[in-house]
C-alpha positions in Angstrom: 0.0 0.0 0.0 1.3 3.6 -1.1 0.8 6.4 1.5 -0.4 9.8 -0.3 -1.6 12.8 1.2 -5.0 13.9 0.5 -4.4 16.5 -1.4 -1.9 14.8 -4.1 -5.1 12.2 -4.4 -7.4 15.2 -4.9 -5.2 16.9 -7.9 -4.6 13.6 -9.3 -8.1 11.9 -8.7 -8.8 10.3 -12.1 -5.1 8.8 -12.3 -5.3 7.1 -9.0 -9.2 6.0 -9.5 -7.6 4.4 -12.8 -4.5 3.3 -10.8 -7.2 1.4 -8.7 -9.5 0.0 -10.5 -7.2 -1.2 -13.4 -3.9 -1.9 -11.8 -5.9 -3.1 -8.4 -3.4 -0.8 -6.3 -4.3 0.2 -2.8 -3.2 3.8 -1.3 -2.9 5.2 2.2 -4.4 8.7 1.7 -3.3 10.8 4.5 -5.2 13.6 5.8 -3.6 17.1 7.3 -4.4 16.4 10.5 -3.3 13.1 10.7 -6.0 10.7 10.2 -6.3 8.7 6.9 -8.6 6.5 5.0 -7.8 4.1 2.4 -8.6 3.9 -1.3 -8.9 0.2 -2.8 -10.4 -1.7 -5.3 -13.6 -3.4 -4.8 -13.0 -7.0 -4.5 -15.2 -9.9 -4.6 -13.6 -10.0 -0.6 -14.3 -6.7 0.0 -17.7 -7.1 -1.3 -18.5 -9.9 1.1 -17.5 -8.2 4.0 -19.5 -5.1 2.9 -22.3 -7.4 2.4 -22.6 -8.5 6.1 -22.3 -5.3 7.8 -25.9 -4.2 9.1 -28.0 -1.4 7.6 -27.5 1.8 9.1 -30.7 4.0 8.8 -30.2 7.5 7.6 -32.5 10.3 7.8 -31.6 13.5 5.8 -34.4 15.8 7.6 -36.0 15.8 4.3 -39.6 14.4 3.8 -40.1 11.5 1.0 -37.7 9.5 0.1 -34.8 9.0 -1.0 -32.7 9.7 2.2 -29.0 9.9 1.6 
């Protein structure tokens, strides 16, 4: 996994999305103050985990639906 900081993944978004999702890379994106979240490709492993996390509801505040 490549560390980044943010703001080298936000000026060079659309190479490191195709970075990702064609070349499978992972990256470390650190944040300025410190914390950091990762960008990877969506795997059929990933997916599986994703898939048994519960439902979180979500209410915007806004009536009908959808809520995002």
């Amino acid at each position: 996994m490549t560390e980044i900081t943010e703001a080298e993944f936000e000026r060079n978004f659309d190479d490191y999305m195709e970075r990702i999702e064609t070349n499978q890379e992972e990256f470390l994106i650190r944040r300025a103050y410190g914390s950091a979240v990762v960008a990877v490709p969506a795997t059929e492993q990933l997916e599986k985990i994703l898939d048994i996390m519960p439902e979180m509801d979500y209410d915007d505040g806004v009536p009908g639906d959808p809520s995002y």
